[in-house]
N, C-alpha and C positions, 0 to 999 in steps of 0.2 A: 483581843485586838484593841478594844478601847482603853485598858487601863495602858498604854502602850504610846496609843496618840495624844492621850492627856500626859498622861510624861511627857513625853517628847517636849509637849506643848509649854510645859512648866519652866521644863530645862531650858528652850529659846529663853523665855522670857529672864530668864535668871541669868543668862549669859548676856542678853541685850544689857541689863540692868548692870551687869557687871561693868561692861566695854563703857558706859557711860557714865558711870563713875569715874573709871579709869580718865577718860578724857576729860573728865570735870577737873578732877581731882592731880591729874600728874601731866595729862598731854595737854591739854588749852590753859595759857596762862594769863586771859581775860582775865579771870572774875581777882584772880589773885594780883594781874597788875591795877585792878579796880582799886582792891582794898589798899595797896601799896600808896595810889594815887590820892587816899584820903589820908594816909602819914605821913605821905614825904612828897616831897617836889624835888625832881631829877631835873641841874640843868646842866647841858653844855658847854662844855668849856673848849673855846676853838681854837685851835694851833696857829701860830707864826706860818705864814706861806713862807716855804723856800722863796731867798732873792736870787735875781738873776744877771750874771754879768757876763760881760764881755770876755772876749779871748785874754787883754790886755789888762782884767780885774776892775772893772769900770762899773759902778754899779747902773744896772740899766731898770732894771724893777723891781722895786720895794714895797713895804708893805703903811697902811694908813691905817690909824682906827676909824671905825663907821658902829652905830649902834644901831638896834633892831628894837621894836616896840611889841614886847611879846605879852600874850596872853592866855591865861588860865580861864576858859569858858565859865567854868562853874563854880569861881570863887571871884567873877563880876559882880560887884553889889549897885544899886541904885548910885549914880555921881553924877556931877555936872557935868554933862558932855558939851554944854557950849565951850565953859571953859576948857576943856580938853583940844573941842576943836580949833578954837580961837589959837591956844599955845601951838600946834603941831600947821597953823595956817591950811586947816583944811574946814570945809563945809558942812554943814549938819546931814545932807544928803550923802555926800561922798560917806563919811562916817558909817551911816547905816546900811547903804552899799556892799561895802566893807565885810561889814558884821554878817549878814544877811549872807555872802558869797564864802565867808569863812565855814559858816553851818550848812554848806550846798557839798554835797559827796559828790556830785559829778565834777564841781569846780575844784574838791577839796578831798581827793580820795582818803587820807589818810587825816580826818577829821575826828578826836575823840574830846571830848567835855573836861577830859582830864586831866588832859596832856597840853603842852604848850604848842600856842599856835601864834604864827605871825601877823601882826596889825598891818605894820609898816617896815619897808627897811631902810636900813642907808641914811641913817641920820648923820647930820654934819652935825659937827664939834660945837657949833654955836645953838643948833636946835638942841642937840641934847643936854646943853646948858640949861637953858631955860624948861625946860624937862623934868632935869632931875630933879627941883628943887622943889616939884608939886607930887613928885610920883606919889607919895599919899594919901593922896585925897583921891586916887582911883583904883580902889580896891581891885585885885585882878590880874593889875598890869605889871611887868615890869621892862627892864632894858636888858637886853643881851647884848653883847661889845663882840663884834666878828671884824675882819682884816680885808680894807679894799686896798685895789694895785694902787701905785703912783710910778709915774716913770719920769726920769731923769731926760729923756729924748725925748722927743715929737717924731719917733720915725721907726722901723722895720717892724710895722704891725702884723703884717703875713707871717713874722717869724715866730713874734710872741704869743701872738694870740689875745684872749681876752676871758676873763673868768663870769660866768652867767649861775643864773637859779637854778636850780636843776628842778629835774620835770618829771613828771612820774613816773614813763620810763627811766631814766637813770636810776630812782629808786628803786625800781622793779628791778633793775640790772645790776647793781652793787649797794649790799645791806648797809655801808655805811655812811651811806646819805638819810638823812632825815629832810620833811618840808620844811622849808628857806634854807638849804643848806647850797653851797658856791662848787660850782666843779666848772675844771676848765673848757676852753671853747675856743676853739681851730689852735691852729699855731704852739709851739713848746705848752705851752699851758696844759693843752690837751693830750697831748702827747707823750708829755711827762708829767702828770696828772699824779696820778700814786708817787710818786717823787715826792712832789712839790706840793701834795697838802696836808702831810703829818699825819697824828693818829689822835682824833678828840677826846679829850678829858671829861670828866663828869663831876659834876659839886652835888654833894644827896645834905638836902635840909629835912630840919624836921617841924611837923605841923603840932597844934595845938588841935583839943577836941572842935574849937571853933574854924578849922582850918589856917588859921593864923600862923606865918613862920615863926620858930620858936629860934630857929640859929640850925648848926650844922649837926648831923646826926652824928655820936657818938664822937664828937670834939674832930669831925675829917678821916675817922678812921676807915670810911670806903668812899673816900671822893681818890677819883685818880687825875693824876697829872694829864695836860696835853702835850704829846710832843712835837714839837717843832717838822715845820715839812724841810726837804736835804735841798740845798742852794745848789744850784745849775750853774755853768762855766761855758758860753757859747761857744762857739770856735768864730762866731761875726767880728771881726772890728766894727764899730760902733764908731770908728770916723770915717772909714771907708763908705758903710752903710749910708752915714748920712748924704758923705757925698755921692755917689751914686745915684740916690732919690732925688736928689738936688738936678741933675743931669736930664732925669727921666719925667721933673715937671710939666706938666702940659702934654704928655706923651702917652701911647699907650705903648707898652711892650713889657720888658724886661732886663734884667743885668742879671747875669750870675759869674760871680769868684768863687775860686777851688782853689787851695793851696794843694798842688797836685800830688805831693806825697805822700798826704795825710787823710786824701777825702774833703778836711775841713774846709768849709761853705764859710768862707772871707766874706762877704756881700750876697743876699738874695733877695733882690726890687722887688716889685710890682708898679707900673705903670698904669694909670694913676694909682696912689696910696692915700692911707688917710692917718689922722692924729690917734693913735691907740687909746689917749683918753678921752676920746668922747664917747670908748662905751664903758664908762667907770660912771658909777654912781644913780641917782634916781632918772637922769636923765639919758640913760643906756636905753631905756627902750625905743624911746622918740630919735634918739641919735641912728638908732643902729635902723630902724625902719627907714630913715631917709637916705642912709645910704644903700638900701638894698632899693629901693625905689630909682637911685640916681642913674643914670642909661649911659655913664660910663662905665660903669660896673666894678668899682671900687675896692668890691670886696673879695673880688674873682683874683686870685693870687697866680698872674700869667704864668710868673715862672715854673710853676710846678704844675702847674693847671692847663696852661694856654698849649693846644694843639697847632704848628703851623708848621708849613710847608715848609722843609729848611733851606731849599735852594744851593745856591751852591757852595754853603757850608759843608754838602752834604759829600764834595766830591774829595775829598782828602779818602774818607773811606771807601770810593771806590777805586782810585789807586792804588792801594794796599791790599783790598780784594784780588783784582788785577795783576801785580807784580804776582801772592805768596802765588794763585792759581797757575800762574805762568804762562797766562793769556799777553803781557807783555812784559818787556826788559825798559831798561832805563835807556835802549836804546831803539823802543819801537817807536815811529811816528806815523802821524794820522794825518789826514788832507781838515782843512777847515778854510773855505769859499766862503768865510761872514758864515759858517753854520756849517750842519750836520743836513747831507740831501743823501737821502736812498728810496728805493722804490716812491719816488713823487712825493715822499714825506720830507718835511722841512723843519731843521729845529733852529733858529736864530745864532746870531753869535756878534761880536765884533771886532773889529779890525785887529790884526798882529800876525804874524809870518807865520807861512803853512809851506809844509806841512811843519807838524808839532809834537814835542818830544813830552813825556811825563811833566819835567819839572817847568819848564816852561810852560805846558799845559796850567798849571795851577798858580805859575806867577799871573798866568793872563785868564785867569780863570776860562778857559776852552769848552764848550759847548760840545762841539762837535768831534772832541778827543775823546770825552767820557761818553759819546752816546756809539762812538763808533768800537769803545772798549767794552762797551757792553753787551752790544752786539753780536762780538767775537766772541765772548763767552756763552751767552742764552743759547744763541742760537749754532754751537757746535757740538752738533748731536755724536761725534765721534766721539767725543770726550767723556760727554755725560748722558748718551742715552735717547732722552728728550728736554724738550723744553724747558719742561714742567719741573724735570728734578735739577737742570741748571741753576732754574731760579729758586729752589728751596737751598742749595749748597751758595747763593750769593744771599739770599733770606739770612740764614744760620749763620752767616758774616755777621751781617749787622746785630744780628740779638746778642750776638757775642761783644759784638762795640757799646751794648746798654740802649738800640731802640726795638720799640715794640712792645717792650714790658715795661714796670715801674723798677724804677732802680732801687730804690727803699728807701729815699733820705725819711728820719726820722720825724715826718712831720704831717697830718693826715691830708688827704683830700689829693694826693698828686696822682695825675695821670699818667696812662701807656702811651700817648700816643698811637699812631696807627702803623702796621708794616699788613702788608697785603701776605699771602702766599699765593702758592697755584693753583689750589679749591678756586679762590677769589677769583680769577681769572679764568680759571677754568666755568665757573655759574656766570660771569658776565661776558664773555664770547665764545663758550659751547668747548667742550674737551679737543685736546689738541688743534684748536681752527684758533692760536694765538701765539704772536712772534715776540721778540725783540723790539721789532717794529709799534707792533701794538701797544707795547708799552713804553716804550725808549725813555719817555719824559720821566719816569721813576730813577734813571742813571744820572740825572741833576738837582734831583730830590724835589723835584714836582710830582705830578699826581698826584699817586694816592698816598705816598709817604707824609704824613705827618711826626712829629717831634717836639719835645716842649724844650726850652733853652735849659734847662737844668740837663737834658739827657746833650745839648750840643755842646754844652760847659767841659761835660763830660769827657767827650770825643778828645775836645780842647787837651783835657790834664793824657787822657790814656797816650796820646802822639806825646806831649811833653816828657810824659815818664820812659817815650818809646817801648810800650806795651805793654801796660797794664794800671787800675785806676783801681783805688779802693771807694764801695760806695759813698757818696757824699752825705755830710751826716751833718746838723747845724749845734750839736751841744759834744764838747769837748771834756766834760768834765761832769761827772755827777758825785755829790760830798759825798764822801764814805763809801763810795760803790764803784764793782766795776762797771766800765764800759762794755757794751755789747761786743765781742766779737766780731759782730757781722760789721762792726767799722774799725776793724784791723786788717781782716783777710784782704789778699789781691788778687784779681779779675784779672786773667790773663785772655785776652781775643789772639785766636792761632794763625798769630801773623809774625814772618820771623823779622828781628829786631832789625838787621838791616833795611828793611822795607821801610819802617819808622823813620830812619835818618833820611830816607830819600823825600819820605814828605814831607817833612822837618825844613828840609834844609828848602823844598819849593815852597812854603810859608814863608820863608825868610829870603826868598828871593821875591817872591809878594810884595814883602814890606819894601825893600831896597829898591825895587825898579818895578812895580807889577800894581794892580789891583787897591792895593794897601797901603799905597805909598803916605796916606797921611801918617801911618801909625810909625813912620820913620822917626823914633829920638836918636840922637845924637848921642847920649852915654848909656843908651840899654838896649839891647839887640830882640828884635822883637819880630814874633814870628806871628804870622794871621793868614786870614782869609777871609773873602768877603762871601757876601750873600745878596742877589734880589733875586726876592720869592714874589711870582706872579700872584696877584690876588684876583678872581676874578668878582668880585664883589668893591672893587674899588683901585687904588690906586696900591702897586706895590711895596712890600716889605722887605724894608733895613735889614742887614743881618751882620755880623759881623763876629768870628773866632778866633782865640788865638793865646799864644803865651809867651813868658819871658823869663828871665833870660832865655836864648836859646841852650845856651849850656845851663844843667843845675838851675831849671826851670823855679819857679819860686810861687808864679801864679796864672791859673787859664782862665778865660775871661771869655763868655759869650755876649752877643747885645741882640738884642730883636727890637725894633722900632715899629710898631704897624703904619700904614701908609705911609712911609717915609721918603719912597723911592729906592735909588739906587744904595748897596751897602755904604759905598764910599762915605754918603751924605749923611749920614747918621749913625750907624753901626761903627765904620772904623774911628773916628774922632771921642764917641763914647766910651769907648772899647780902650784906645789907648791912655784915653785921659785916668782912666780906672786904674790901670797898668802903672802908671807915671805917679797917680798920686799914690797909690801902696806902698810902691818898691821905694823912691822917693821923698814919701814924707809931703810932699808939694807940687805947684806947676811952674814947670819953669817961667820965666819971664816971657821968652821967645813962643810961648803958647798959651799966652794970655787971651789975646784973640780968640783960638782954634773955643777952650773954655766960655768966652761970656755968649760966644753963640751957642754955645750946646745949654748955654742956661736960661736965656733969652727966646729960644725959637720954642714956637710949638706948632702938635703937627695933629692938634685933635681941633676940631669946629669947636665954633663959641657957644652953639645950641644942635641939639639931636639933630641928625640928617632924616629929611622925610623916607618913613617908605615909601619904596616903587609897588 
């Protein structure tokens, strides 16, 4: 039995000794890239970033050289670091700082003595002048040449985005970032990331016994090329854009354009916005801290972010509900006394002839048509049973119209918005104990409906196309590749096309005699709706939708103003001026005016409003 357990005993051991070898010697390629790291110096060679243009081939972002101050820990020899610091304009403290945080594994996970490691980056053209002409005398060191943005605009930074360090998760999440390597941050940048930053290259030198570079191993025969990252093609106009931004100065809200045949995103604001290059360069971090600090919120991109109420934006689509269900004809009318009164409940309204038909309902935007049409429908238990499954069969409308979920434009961080069902109401007024009634204010797109202007943009193109909207997508072209599918197919809501014309044609009664009368041009027929969304945290919200021509539509156009008041006052004049200068090319004379107010007025305080 013992010569048995001493075997046994021998064999582990032989097997341990083995498995350790094995990982010495073929699985752990430490000690191997150790000795590689005493022959050769592997560096980087960084790709061209895709540049990025416009719909019209306009270049909107390009690339700059910027140098990196890199360092080999263990081929540092004694030098004058005054002079080092004096040339690079930094302190003897900062320097050692520096050093000290470079050799810290918590600050520097991916820290080895052998490999190159970053001092500094983002030198200008003129630092690294005076640079190169000492690098010499600091044993150690050298310059890496990497690609910062430069933009030809001052404007649609929500769209573009901005390129950042990347951070140890992103290492940890794709192997081909190394420390101080660039990946993109919000906007196309990020989005189309693997696009737009090639595939890096490598130069392999060769050392001397003293570690000294001797030149290139084997005359370049294993340095590989970098390639080039593939240029993006927006589907933005980039004059449109700026003007838009121009419009939404001093404002908080939104603008969004849709060439409705296409998906393609003409224009997408943010109210307020900021200059894209104040986050390029060394001073990215102090830039970009001050604008996340700033309590306008700068950096919060409304239009695909901002959650609001859409008001009575929102009633085109319950019309079209209404009609395909056959809760009403084009020839049912509703009573409206200034409002909507049933059981002691009161919804506002004002003045214009009652009773009220569909299309007249929406030139005069009707309160008490859409809440007395929704009524008919909730609450006709004949039809549909109960309640509860009325409202999931008028729910299932609008997800189909693009709210409640993310529609997918190609750019991160956008919201759902909110759409309630009848769980929701059911856990906030107790199973079957809730009406029509109880909720009525959700048939003018108060409550609880929320919406962000990208999904009302939406709405806008789906009635212009009269029934159906390809997702909105903001890059039209990617070099050498195809485009995704998913912004070709079309999104049909099961609503039949006749229904479309009718609320087409009450938009356009809007504009001519109704609600919308400012967005009345003279040589382009122009179809809208307005919006005020009650806010109850302040004063209400601008709104305003709509598109043009009414025939062979060309562009849908949403506006959200916050605290603006009524839509009229801010939404439609925005809205149309948008409309005029696309289709256009310019503003007419005769809306010069309607213009320097929309660029002049603002509707944000001079300083934070106290909390209550």
């Amino acid at each position: 039995m013992r010569k048995y357990v001493i075997g046994g005993f021998i064999i582990a051991i032989v097997i341990i000794y083995i498995i350790r070898l094995l990982n010495l010697q073929v699985l752990d390629n430490s000690f191997k890239d150790e000795a590689d790291s005493n022959a050769f110096l592997r560096k980087a060679i960084y790709p061209s970033r895709g540049v990025i243009y416009d719909r019209n081939g306009n270049v909107v972002v390009f690339n700059r050289p910027a140098y990196d101050i890199m360092l080999i820990p263990r081929d540092v020899k004694q030098f004058d670091t005054l002079d080092f610091c004096h040339t690079l304009g930094i302190t003897r403290e900062q320097f050692e700082n520096r050093m000290r945080d470079l050799k810290d594994k918590r600050l520097n996970p991916g820290y080895s003595s052998y490999s190159p490691q970053t001092f500094m980056t983002q030198l200008s053209a003129e630092d690294y002048g005076k640079l190169q002409e000492k690098m010499y005398r600091y044993p150690g060191f050298f310059i890496q040449k990497r690609i910062l943005r430069e933009y030809n605009y001052h404007c649609a930074a929500n769209v573009l985005g901005n390129i950042r360090e990347v951070s140890q998760a992103d290492i940890d999440r794709d192997s081909y970032y190394s420390r101080g390597d660039m990946t993109g941050d919000l906007g196309v940048e990020k989005s189309y990331e693997k696009f737009l930053r090639g595939i890096k290259g490598e130069e392999v030198l060769i050392r001397d016994a003293r570690g000294k570079i001797q030149g290139r191993y084997e005359d370049g025969a294993f340095d590989r090329k970098a390639v080039s990252g593939k240029n993006l093609k927006l589907s933005i106009d980039i004059g449109l854009q700026q003007f838009a931004e121009s419009l939404m100065m001093n404002k908080k809200g939104a603008v969004v354009a849709i060439e409705p045949t296409t998906g393609e995103v003409l224009a997408l604001v943010t109210g307020p916005s900021y200059d894209p290059s104040l986050l390029v360069g060394r001073q990215r971090g102090k830039n970009y801290a001050a604008l996340a600090k700033d309590w306008r919120r700068p950096l919060l991109d409304r239009s695909v972010m901002g959650a609001y109420p859409p008001g009575s934006t929102f009633k085109p689509t319950q019309g079209l509900i209404l009609l395909q269900e056959g809760i009403v004809t084009l020839g049912t009318s509703y009573p409206c006394s200034r409002g909507y009164v049933n059981s002691g409940l009161r919804v506002g309204c004002h003045p214009h002839a009652s009773p009220i038909a569909l299309k007249p309902a929406l030139q005069t935007s009707c309160n008490a048509y859409f809440c007395w049409g929704f009524k008919s429908m909730i609450d006709r238990k004949s039809k549909y049973g109960s309640v509860a499954k009325a409202f999931e069969v008028w729910k299932n409308y609008l997800v189909s119209f693009g709210y409640g979920y993310k529609l997918g434009i190609d750019l991160p961080s956008e919201s759902r918005g909110f759409l309630p069902n009848s769980k929701s109401y059911d856990g906030w007024y107790g199973e079957g104990r809730w009406s029509a009634n109880s909720i009525i204010s959700v048939s003018i797109g108060q409550g609880e409906i929320l919406a962000t202007p990208l999904q009302i943009a939406n709405l806008s193109a789906t009635i212009a196309n009269r029934g159906w909207y390809i997702t909105p997508h903001v890059v039209k072209e990617i070099q050498d590749t195809v485009i995704s599918d998913d912004y070709k197919k079309r999104h049909e809501p099961a609503i039949n096309r006749a229904h479309y014309e009718s609320v087409a044609e009450g938009m356009r009664m809007a504009v001519l005699g109704g609600t919308c009368k400012g967005a009345n041009l003279s040589d382009i027929e122009v179809c809208g709706k307005t919006g005020t969304a009650q806010n109850p945290h302040g004063a209400d919200h601008s709104a305003f939708m709509g598109f043009a021509p009414y025939h062979n539509p060309r562009i849908a156009v949403a506006v959200y103003v916050e605290n603006a008041g009524y839509g009229a006052a801010f939404g439609v004049p925005i809205g149309s001026l948008v409309i005029e200068r696309y289709l256009k090319g310019h503003i007419s004379p005769e809306r010069q005016h309607v213009l320097q107010n929309m660029l002049h007025t603002s509707t944000i305080p001079n300083s934070e409003p106290k909390k209550r």
